[in-house]
Legacy VTK file of the C-alpha trace (Angstrom):
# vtk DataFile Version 3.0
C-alpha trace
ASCII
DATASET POLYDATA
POINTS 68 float
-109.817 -104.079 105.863
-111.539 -103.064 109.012
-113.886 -106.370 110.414
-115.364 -105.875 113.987
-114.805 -108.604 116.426
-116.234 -109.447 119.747
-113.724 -111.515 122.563
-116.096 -114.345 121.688
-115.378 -114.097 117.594
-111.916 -114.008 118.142
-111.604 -116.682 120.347
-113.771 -118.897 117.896
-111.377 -118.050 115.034
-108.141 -119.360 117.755
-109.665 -122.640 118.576
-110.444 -123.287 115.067
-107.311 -122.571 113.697
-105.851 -124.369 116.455
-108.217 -127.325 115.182
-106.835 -127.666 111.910
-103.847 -127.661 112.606
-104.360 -131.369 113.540
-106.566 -132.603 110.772
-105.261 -134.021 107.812
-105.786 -131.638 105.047
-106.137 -132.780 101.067
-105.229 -131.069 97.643
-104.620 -127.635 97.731
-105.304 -127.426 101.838
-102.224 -129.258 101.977
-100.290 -126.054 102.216
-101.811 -124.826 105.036
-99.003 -126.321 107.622
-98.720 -125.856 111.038
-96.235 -122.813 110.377
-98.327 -121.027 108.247
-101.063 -121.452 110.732
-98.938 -120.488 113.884
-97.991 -117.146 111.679
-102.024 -116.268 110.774
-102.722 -116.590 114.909
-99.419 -114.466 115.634
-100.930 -111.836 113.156
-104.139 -111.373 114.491
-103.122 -111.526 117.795
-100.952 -108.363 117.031
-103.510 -106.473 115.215
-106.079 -107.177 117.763
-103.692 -106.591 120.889
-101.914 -103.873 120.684
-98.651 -103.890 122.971
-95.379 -102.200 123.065
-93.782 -105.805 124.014
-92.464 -108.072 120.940
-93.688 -111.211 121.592
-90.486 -112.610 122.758
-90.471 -109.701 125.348
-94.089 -110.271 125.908
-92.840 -114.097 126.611
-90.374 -113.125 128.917
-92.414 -110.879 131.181
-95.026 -113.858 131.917
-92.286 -116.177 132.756
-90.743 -113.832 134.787
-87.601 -113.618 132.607
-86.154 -109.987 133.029
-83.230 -108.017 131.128
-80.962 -106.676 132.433
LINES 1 69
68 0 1 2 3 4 5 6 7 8 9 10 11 12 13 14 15 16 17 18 19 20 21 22 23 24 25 26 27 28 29 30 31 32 33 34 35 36 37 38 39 40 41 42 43 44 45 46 47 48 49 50 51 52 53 54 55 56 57 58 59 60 61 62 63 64 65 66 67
């Protein structure tokens, strides 16, 4: 699939997947938990950002963690 996605798209998509995470979901929506959700705003993040970093690395750099 190829979508195209302005800053302001994606960042809709983030806050409303950050969103449900907190509402209570019924029947089938049930299975959307906040793991599954975390995992779907990992994924894009890593299609739509390319980096060399892992996240963890990525993680480490902004907190200043280096290894040596």
């Amino acid at each position: 699939m190829n979508f195209e996605l302005s800053i302001e798209d994606y960042t809709i998509i983030l806050n409303a997947l950050h969103y449900y995470k907190k509402v209570e979901k019924r029947g089938n929506f049930q299975q959307y938990n906040e793991k599954r959700i975390n995992a779907l705003r990992d994924k894009l993040a890593k299609q739509t950002v390319q980096s060399k970093f892992s996240f963890e690395e990525y993680g480490d750099i902004i907190n200043g963690n280096t290894r040596d």
